[in-house]
C-alpha positions in Angstrom: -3.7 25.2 14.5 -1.4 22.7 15.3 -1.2 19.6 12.6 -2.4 16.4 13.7 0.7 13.5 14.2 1.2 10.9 12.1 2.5 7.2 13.3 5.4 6.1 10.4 3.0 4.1 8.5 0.7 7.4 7.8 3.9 8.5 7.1 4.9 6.8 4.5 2.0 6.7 2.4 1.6 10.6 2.9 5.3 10.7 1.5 4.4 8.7 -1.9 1.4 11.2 -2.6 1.4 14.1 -5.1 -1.7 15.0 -6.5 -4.2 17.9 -7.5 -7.4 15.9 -6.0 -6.5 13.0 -3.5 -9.4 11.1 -2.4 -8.9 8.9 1.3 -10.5 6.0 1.4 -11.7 4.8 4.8 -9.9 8.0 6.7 -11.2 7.5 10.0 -9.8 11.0 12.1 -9.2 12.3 8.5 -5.4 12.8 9.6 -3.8 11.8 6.4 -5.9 14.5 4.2 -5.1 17.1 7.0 -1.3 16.8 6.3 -2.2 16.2 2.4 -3.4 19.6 2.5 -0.9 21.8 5.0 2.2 20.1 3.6 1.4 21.1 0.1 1.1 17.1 -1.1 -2.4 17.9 -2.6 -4.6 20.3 -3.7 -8.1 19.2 -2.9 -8.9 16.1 -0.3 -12.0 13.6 -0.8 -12.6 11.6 2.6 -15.0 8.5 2.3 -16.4 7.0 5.1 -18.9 4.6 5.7 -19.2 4.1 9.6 -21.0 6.9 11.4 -18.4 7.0 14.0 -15.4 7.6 12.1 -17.7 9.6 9.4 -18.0 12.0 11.9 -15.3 12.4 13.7 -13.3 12.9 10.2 -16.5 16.0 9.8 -14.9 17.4 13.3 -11.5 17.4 12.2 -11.8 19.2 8.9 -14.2 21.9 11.0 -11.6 22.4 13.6 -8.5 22.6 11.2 -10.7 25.0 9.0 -10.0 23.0 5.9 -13.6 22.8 5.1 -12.4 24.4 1.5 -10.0 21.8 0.1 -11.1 18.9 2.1 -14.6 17.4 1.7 -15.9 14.0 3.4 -18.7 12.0 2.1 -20.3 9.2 3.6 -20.4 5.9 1.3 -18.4 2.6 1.1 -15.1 2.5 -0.9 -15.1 4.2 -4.3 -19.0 4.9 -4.9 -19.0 8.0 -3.4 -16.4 9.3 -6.2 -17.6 10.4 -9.6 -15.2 8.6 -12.4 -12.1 10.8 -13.6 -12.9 13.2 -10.4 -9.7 12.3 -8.3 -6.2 11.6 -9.9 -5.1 9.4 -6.6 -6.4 7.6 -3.8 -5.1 5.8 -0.4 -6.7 2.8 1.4 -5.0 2.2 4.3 -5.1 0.1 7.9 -6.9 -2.8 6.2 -6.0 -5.9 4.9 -5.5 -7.4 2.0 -8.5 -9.1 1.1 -10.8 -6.0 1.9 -8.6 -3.8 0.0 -8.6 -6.0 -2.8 -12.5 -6.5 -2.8 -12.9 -2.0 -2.3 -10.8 -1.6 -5.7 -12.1 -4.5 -7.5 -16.2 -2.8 -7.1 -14.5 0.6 -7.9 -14.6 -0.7 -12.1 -14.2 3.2 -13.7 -14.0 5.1 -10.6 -10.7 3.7 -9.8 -7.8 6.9 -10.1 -4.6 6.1 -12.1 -2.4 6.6 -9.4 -2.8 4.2 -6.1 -1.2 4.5 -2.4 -2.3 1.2 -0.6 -1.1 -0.1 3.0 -2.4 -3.3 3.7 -2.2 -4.7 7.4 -0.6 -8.0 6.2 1.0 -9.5 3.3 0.9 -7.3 0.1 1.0 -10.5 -1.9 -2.9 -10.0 -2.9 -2.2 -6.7 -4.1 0.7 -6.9 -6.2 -1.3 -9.8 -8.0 -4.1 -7.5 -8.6 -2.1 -4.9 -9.9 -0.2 -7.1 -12.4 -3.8 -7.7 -13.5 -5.8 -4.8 -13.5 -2.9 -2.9 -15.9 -1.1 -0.9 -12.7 3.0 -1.5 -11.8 4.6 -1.0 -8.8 6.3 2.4 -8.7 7.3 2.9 -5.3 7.5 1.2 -2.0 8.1 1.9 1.6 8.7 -1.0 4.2 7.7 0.2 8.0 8.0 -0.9 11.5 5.4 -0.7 13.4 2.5 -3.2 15.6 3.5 -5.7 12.2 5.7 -4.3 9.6 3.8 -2.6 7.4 4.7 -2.3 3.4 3.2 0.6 1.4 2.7 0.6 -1.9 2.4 3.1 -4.9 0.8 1.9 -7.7 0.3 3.2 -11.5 -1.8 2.8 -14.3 0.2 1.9 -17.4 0.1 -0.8 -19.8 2.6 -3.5 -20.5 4.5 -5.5 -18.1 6.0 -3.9 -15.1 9.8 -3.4 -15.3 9.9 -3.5 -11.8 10.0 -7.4 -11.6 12.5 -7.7 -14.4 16.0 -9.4 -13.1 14.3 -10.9 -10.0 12.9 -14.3 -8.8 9.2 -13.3 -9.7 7.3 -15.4 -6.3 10.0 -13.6 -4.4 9.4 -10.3 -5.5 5.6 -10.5 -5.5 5.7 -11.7 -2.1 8.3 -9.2 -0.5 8.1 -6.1 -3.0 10.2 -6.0 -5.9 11.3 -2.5 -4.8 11.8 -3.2 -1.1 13.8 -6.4 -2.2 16.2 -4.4 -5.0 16.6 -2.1 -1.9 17.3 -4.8 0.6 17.6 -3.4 4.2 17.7 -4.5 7.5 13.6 -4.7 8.3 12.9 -6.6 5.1 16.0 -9.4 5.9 14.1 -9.8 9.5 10.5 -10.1 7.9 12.4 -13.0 5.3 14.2 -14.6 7.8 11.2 -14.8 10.9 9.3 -16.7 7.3 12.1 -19.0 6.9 12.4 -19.9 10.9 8.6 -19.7 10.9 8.0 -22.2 7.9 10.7 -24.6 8.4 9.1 -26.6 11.0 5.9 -26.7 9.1 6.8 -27.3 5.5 6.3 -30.3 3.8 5.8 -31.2 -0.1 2.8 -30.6 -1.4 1.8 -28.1 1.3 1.3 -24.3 0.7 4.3 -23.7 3.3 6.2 -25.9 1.5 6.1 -23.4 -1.5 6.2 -20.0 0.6 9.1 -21.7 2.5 10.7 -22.1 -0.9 10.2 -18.7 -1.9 11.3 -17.1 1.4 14.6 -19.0 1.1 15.1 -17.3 -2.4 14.3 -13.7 -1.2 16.8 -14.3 1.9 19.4 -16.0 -1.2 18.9 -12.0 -3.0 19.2 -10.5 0.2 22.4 -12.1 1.0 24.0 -11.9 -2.5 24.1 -15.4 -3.1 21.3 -15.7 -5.9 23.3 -12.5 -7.6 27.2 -14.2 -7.1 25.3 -17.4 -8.7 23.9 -15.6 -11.8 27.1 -14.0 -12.3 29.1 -16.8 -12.0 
């Protein structure tokens, strides 16, 4: 049978997957644990979901792609379907920030080492939590799309994460620190529609004024100018 498409968001998180037992959190069509499976990124799927539309349109999927014996779905919200230890990654995808943040935070033990997240707005929240919860930043992907979407890999391993060392830290919690080493044309756009976006708004005191401040030092990297200063 045929293998079910992918948009490039779906994509990229499939691409920063490698595991023996990948669980899918909130999989909807159960897509991403389709091409998991057939391209050899995973062993064994786990799909949770908790609305009885989705739940069963990712039961008709797995049936008609006759993957019934590496993927299983089970119907729960977030992580409580899992047993602790049982899957050694996980995606939550197509959600924002906050609810992806609130899913991991009630996960406590069943939380994986290894985490693919792709929020539908600013990854700010995420980064954060990771920084707390003992996980660094080990990959990201930056994708066009309806918004532009980041993706994130995250790890489990203690001590500060390297990945932020050398760069402005608001910038690179805001932006990726990854994505903003990298540079590229997508992320300069996303910087510079903040800076055009908070200029007229900003004023001391204000929120905007500090995210205006921190997209003008991401755009600074970007350009070379915060580099040619430190050097000089």
């Amino acid at each position: 049978m045929s293998n079910p498409v992918l948009d490039a968001r779906l994509e990229a998180v499939k691409h920063l997957i490698r595991a023996g037992v990948h669980a899918d959190i909130g999989s909807d069509h159960a897509r991403l644990p389709v091409r998991l499976i057939r391209d050899g990124h995973a062993a064994r799927c786990v799909v949770v979901e908790l609305n009885p539309g989705p739940l069963e349109q990712a039961r008709r999927s797995v049936a008609r792609t006759r993957l019934q014996n590496h993927i299983e779905v089970r119907e729960g919200n977030g992580f409580a379907p899992l047993q602790p230890g049982e899957v050694d990654s996980a995606s939550v995808c197509g959600m924002g920030a906050h609810t992806i943040m609130g899913i991991l935070k009630r996960a406590a033990d069943r939380l994986p080492p290894a985490l693919v997240l792709q929020p539908n707005d600013s990854a700010l929240l995420l980064r954060l939590w990771a920084r707390e919860a003992g996980f660094h930043v080990r990959a990201e992907r930056l994708v066009a799309g309806y918004w532009t979407y980041a993706v994130l890999r995250l790890e489990r391993v203690g001590g500060p994460d390297p990945a932020y060392v050398g760069l402005p830290t608001a910038a690179a919690l805001r932006y990726g620190p990854h994505l903003l080493r990298a540079g590229g044309e997508l992320l300069r756009r996303q910087v510079e529609a903040d800076v055009a976006r908070l200029t007229p708004v900003a004023a001391p005191g204000r929120d905007s004024w500090t995210e205006l401040h921190t997209a003008r030092t991401a755009l600074d990297w970007l350009t070379g100018e915060a580099v040619q200063a430190a050097v000089l």
